[in-house]
C-alpha positions as CSV (number, residue, x, y, z in Angstrom):
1,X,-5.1,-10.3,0.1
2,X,-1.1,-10.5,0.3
3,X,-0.7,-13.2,-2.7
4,X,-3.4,-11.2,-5.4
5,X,-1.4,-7.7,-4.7
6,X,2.1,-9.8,-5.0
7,X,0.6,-11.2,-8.6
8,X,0.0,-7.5,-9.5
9,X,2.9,-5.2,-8.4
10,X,5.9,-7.6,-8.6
11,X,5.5,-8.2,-12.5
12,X,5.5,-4.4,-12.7
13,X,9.0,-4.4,-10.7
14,X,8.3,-3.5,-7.3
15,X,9.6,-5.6,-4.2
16,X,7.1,-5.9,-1.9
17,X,7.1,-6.5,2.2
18,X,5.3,-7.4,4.7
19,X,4.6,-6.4,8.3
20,X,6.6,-3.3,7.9
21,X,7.0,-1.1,11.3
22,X,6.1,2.9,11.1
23,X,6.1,4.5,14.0
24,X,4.0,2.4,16.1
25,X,2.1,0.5,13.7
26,X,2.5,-2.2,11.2
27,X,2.0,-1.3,7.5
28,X,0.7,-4.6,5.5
29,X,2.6,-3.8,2.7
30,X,5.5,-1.7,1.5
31,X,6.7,-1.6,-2.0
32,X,9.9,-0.1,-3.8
33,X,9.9,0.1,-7.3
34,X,13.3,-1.7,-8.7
35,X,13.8,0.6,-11.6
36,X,12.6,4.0,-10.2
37,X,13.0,3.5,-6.2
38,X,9.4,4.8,-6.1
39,X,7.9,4.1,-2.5
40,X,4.1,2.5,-2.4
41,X,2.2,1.5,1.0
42,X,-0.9,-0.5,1.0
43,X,-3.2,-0.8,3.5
44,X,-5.3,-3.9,3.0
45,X,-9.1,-4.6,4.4
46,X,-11.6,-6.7,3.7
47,X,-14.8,-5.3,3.8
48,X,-13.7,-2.0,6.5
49,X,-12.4,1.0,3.9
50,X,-12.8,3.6,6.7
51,X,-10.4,1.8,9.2
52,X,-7.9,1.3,5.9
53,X,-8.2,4.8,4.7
54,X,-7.4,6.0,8.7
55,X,-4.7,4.0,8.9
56,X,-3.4,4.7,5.0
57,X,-3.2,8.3,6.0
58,X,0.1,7.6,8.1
59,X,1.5,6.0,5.2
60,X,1.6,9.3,3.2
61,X,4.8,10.2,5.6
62,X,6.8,7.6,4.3
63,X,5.7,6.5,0.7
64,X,5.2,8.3,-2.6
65,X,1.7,6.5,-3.6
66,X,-0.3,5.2,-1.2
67,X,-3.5,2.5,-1.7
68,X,-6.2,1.3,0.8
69,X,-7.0,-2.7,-0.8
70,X,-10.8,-3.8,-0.2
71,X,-12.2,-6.8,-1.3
72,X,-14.3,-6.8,-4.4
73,X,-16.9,-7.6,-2.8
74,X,-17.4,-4.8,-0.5
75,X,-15.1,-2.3,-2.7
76,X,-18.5,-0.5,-4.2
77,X,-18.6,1.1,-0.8
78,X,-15.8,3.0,-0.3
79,X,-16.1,3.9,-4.4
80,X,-19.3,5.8,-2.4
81,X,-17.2,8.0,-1.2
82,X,-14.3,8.5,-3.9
83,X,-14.3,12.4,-3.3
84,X,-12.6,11.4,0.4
85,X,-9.6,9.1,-1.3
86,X,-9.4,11.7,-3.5
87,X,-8.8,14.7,-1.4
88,X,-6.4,12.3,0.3
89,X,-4.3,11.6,-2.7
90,X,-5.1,8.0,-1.7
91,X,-5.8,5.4,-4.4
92,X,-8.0,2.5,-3.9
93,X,-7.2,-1.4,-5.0
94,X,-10.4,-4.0,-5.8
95,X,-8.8,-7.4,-4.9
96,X,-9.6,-10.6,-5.8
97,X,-7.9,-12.8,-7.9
98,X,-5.7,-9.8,-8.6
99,X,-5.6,-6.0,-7.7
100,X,-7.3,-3.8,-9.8
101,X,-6.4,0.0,-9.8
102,X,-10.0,2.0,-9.4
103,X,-9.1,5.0,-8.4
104,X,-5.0,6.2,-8.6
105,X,-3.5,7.8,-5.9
106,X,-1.3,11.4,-5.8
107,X,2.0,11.8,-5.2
108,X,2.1,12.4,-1.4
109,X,3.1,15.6,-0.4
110,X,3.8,14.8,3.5
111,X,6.9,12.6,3.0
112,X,9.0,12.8,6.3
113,X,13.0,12.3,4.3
114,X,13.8,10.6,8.4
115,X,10.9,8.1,8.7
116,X,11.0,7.3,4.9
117,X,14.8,6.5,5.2
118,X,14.2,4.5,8.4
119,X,11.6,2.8,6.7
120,X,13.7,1.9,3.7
121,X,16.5,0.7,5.7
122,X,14.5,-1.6,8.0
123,X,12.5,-3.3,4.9
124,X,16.0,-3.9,3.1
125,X,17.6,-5.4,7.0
126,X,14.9,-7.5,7.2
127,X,14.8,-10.0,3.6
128,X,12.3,-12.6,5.6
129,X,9.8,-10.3,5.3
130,X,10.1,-9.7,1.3
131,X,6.6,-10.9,-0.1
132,X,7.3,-13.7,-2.9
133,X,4.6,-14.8,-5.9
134,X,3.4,-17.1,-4.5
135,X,2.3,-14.4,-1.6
136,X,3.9,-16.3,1.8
């Protein structure tokens, strides 16, 4: 799912990493916005929205939009249930060939200025880990 999201944010200016540590766990992807230093997270799953929206939760701590990315195929589920992504301020990505915005996610509320900081500064120590067009 890394190279249809990378096709879709990085056009619109945001840097984009991988494998990003937050507390004990590994966010998939962590964007920055170039232009506006906005702070997106992205949980990505297949076919398992509940698991993604669980773990997107966390994210809301350390980034100002946060997105759980299901498959197309399997997306109509968790659209099922827009009224919990909602009440989350969580937004939800249909991925395919590309990443398609269905429902858009609130500004969080629950951003932690210490984790957020330490997030930021271990994305920008660690370049390796900056996702690229092509989506390695």
């Amino acid at each position: 799912m890394l190279k249809p999201i990378a096709v879709t944010f990085i056009p619109k200016g945001y840097r984009l990493y991988s494998e990003v540590p937050l507390l004990t766990k590994l966010m998939d992807i962590y964007g920055v916005s170039i232009e506006t230093n906005l702070r997106i997270a992205i949980e990505c799953k297949v076919k398992d929205w509940k698991k993604g929206l669980q773990q997107a939760k966390n994210y809301l701590m350390c980034a100002d939009h946060v997105f759980v990315a299901v498959h197309e195929d399997y997306v109509h589920r968790a659209l099922d249930h827009k009224d919990l992504f909602t009440a989350l301020g969580i937004g939800l990505l249909s991925v395919n060939g590309k990443a398609e915005t269905l429902l858009k996610p609130k500004k969080s509320v629950f951003i932690n200025s210490n984790i957020a900081t330490k997030v930021l500064s271990t994305v920008q120590s660690r370049p390796e880990k900056e996702v690229q067009m092509s989506g390695e």
